[in-house]
PABA-288666 format. One record per residue (C-alpha): residue in one letter; residue number from 0; x, y, z. Coordinates in steps of 0.02 Angstrom, whole numbers, plus 32768, in hexadecimal, padded with zeros to 4 digits. Example, Ala and Ser with C-alpha at 12.3 -4.5 7.8 and 13.67 -1.06 7.14 Angstrom:
PABA-288666
  res    n    px    py    pz
    A    0  8267  7F1F  8186
    S    1  82AC  7FCB  8165
END
This chain:
PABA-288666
  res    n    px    py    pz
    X    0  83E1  7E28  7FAC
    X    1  8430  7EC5  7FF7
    X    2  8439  7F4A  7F6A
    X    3  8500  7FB3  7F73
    X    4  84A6  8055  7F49
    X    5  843F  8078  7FEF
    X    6  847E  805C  808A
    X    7  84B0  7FB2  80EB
    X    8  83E8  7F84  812D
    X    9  839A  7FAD  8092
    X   10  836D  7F1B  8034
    X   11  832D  7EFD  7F72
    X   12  82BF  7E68  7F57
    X   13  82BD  7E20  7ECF
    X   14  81FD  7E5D  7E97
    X   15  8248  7EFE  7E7D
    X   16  82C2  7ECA  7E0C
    X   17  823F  7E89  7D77
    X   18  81E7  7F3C  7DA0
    X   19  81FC  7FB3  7CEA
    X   20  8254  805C  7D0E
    X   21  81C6  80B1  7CE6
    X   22  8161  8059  7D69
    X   23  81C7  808C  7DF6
    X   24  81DE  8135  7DA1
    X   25  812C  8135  7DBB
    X   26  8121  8117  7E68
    X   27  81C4  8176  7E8C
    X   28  8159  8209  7E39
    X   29  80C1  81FE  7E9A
    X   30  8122  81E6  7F2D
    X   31  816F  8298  7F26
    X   32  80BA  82E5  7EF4
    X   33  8069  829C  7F8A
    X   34  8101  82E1  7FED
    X   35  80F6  8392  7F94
    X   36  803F  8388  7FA9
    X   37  8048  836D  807E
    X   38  80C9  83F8  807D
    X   39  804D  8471  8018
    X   40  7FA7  8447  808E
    X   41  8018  842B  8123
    X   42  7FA2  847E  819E
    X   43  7F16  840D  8151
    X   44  7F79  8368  8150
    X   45  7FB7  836B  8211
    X   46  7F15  833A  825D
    X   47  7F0A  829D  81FF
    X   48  7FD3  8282  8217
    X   49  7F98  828C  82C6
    X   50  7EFB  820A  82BA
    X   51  7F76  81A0  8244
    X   52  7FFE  81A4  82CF
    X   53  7F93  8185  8363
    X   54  7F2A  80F5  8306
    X   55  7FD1  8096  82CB
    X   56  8011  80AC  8381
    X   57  7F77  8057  83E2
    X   58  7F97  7FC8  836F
    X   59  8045  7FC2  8383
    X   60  803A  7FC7  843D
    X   61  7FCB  7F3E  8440
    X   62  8037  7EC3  83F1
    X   63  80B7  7EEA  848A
    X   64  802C  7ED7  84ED
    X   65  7FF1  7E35  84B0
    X   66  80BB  7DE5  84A5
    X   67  80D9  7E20  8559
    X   68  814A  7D8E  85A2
    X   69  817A  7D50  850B
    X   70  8233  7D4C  84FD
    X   71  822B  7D5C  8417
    X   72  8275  7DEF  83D3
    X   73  81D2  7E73  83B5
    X   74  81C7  7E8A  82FC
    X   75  8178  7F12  8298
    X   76  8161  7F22  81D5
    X   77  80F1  7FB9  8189
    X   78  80E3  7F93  80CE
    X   79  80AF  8023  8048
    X   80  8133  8098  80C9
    X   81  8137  8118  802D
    X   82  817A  81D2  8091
    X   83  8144  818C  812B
    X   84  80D9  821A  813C
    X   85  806C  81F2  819B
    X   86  80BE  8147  81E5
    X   87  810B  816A  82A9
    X   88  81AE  8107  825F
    X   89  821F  816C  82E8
    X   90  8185  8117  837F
    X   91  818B  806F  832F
    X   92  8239  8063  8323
    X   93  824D  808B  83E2
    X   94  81BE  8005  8412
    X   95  81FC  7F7E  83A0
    X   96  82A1  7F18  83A6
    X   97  8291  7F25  82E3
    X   98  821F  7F92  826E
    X   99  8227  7F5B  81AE
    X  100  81FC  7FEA  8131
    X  101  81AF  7F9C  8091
    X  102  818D  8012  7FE0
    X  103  81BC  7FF3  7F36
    X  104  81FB  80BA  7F54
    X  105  8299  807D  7FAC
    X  106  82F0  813D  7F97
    X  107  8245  818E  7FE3
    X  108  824F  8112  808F
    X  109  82FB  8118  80A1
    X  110  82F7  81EA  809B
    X  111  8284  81DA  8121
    X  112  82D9  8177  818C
    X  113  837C  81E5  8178
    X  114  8319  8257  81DD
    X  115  8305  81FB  826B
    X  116  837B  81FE  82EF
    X  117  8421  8189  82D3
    X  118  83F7  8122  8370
    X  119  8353  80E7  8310
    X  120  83A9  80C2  8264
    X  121  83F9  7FF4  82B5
    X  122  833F  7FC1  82E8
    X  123  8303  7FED  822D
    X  124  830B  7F7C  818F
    X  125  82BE  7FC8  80DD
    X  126  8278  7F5B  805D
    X  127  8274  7F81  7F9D
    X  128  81E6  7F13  7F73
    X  129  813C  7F22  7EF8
    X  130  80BF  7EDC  7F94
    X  131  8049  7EB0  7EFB
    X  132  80B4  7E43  7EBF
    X  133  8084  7E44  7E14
    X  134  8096  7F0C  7DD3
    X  135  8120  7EDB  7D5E
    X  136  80A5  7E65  7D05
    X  137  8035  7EF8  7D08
    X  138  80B7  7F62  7CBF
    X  139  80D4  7EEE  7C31
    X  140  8030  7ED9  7C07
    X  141  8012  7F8A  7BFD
    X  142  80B6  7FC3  7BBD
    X  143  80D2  7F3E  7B4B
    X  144  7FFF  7F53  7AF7
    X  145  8038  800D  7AE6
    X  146  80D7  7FD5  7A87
    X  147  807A  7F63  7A0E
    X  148  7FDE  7FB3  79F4
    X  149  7FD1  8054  7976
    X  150  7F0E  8074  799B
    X  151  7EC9  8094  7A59
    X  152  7E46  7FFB  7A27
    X  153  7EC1  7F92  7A01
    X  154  7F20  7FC0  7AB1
    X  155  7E6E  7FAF  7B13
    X  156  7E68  7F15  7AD6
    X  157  7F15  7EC1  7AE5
    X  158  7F1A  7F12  7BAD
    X  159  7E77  7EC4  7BCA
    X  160  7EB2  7E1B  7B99
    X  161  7F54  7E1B  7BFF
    X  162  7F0F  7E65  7C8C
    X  163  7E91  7DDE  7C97
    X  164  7F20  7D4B  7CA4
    X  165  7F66  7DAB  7D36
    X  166  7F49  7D5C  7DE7
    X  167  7FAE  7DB0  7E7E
    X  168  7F64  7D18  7EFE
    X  169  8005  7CE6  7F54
    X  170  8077  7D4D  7ED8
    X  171  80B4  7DC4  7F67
    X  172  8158  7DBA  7F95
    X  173  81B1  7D6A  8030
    X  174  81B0  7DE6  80B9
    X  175  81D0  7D58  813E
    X  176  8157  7D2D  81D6
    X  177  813A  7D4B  827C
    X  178  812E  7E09  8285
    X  179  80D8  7E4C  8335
    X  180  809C  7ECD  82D9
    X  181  805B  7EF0  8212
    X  182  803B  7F90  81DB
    X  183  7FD4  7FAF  812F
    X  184  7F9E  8071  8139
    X  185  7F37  80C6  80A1
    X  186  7F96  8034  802E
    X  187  7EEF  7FD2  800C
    X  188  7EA4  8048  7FA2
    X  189  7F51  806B  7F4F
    X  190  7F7F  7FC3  7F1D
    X  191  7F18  7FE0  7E75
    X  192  7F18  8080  7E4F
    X  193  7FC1  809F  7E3F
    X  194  8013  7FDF  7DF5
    X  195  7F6B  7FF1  7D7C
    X  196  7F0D  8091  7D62
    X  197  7F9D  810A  7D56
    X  198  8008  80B1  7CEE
    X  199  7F74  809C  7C92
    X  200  7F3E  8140  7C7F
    X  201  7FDC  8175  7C50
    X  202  800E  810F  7BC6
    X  203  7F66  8134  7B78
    X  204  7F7C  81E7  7B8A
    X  205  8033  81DA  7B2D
    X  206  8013  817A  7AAB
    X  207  7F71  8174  7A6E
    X  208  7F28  8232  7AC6
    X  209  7E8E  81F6  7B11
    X  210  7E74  81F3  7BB9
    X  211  7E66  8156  7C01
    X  212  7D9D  817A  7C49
    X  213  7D7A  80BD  7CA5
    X  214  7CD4  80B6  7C4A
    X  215  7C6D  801A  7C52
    X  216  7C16  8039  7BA5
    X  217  7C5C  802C  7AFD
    X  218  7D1D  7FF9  7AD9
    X  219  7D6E  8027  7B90
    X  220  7CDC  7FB8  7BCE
    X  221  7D61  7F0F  7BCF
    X  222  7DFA  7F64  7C10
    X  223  7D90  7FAC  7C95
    X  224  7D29  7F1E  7CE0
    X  225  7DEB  7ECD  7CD9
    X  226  7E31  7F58  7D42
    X  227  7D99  7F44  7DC2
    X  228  7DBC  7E95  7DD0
    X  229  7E83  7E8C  7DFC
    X  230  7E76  7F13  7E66
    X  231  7DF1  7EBC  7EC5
    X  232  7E75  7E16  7EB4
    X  233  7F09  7E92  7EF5
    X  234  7E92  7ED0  7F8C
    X  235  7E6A  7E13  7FBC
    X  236  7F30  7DE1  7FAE
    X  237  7F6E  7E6F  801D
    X  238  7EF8  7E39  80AA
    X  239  7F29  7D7F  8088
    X  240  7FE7  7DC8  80A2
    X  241  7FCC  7E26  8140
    X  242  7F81  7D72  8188
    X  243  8012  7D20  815C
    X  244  8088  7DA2  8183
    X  245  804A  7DBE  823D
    X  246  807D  7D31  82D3
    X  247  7FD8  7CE7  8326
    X  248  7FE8  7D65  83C3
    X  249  8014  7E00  8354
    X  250  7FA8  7E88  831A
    X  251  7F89  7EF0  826D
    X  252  7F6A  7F95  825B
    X  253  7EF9  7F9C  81B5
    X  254  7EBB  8053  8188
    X  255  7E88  809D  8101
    X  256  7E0B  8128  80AC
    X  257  7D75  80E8  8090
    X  258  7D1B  816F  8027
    X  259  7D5D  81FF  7FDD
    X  260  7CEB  8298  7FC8
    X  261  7D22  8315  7F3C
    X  262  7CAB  83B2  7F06
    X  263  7C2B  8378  7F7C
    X  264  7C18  82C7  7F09
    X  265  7C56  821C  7F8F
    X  266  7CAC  8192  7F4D
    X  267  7CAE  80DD  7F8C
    X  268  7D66  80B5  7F98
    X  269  7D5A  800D  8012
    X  270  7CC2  7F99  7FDD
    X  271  7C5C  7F2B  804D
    X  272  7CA3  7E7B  8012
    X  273  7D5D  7EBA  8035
    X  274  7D24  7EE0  80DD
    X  275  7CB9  7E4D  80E9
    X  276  7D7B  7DE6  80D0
    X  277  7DD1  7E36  8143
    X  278  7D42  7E18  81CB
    X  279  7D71  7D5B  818F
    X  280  7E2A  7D6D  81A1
    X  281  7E31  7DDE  8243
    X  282  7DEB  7DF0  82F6
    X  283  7DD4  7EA9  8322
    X  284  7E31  7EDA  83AB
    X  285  7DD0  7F81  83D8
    X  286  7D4F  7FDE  837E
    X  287  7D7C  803B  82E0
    X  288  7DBC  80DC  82E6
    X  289  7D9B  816A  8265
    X  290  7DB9  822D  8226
    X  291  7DA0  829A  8199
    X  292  7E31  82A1  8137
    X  293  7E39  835E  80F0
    X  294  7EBD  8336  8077
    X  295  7EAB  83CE  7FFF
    X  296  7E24  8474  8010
    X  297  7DB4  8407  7FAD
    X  298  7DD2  8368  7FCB
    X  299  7DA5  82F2  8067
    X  300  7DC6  8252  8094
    X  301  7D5E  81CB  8102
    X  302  7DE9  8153  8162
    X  303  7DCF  80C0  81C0
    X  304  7E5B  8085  822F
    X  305  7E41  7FC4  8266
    X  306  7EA4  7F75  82F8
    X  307  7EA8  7EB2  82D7
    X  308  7ED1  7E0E  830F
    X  309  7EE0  7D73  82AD
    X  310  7E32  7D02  82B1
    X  311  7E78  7C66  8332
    X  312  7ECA  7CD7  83B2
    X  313  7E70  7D14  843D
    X  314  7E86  7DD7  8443
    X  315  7EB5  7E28  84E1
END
């Protein structure tokens, strides 16, 4: 339903609405940090703006490519659109008939597209939507252990147990069909460490003053192995949404950092079986591309940027 307080093609689904404040406080907040932090290490950032840009656009241009002739309108949605820092909205919006702008962060997207030129602003639609579909039963699992227990045990152990009744397979809400081209850059990874971890972390830090440390030994050992497994759930749902959200002869654009590296230690950020589904869900469409992602002085990412094709269409 269209929401009075943003402008007229800004839209508020309705998985937004059952989101807590202080979830989309949350993501509101991290939102501005990750946009203070690309302003701070701007020099740093623009290479991968440029890799992200170039990456996105390949894909994009292969969708027209592959819908030459066709006389449908040429759709484009880019979900997780956060600042749109390093998303080529303004190049998208000039390819496309349409480009759809999903976040739960409407304020964040629609700032960014008040910077584009006013020509652009007609051929661009913003979504308020949670793309898990399920982080406000996360948040009142969390919030509502938090509320009810007095002892961090007794939290660790109420979280664990509502996490574990939590399934996001075809909980994602109704972004329609048919899109030429789907975007999903550096969302992957985010899907559960922000709905989850942070909140997580956060709530644990307030009101009990420990540190939330994902151990898989003593008392954290439940609510851990439970965060491992819905993220891996949340991971496996996204891909299943960029299937259905793409037409047979479209393309996606999935990218995302695959490692991090931090004080010289890596990180595995992507694992093998989430790769090993999307090699079931998509064609590739050209070899993957990749860059180091310099993000801060001491901290790198890996990113892989995947051009697909749903599995049944012949790429060209």
């Amino acid at each position: 339903m269209s929401n009075p307080n943003y402008p007229p093609r800004v839209t508020v689904d309705p998985s937004l609405e059952v989101i807590s404040h202080t979830m989309v406080e949350r993501y509101t907040a991290l939102n501005g940090q990750m946009a203070d932090h690309y302003a701070a290490f701007q020099p740093l950032q623009q290479p991968h703006i440029v890799s992200s840009h170039s990456a996105i656009m390949s894909t994009a241009r292969a969708a027209i490519n592959r819908a030459a002739g066709s006389d449908a309108l040429r759709r484009a949605i880019v979900l997780g659109a956060g600042n749109c820092s390093d998303i080529p909205v303004a190049e998208l919006a000039r390819t496309f008939d349409t480009t759809t702008l999903v976040d739960i962060d409407v304020k964040s997207v629609a700032k960014a597209v008040a910077n584009l030129p006013k020509r652009l602003h007609e051929k661009i639609d913003i979504i308020g939507a949670d793309i898990s579909g399920v982080a406000g039963d996360v948040a009142e699992v969390m919030e509502g252990a938090a509320r009810r227990r007095s002892t961090y045990k007794g939290y660790l152990q109420e979280a664990a147990w509502g996490l574990s009744g939590i399934d996001p397979t075809d909980k994602q809400p109704d972004l329609g069909e048919g899109y030429a081209f789907v975007c999903s850059h550096l969302l992957l990874t985010q899907l559960g460490s922000i709905a989850v971890a942070t909140l997580n972390s956060d709530l644990t830090e307030t009101k009990y003053g420990v540190p939330f440390t994902y151990s898989q030994e003593g008392i954290e050992k439940p609510l851990t192995l439970h965060l491992y497994n819905l993220t891996a759930k949340l991971r496996k749902s996204h891909v299943d949404l960029l299937a259905r959200l793409v037409e047979p002869s479209g393309t996606v654009h999935l990218a995302d950092t695959y490692t991090q590296i931090v004080d010289g230690d890596m990180h595995t950020m992507v694992r093998d079986e989430e790769l090993e589904y999307i090699a079931e869900q998509f064609a590739e469409l050209a070899p993957p591309q990749s860059w180091r992602w310099q993000s801060s002085p001491n901290g790198e990412f890996h990113v892989v940027s995947n051009s697909l094709a749903p599995r049944g269409d012949t790429p060209s």
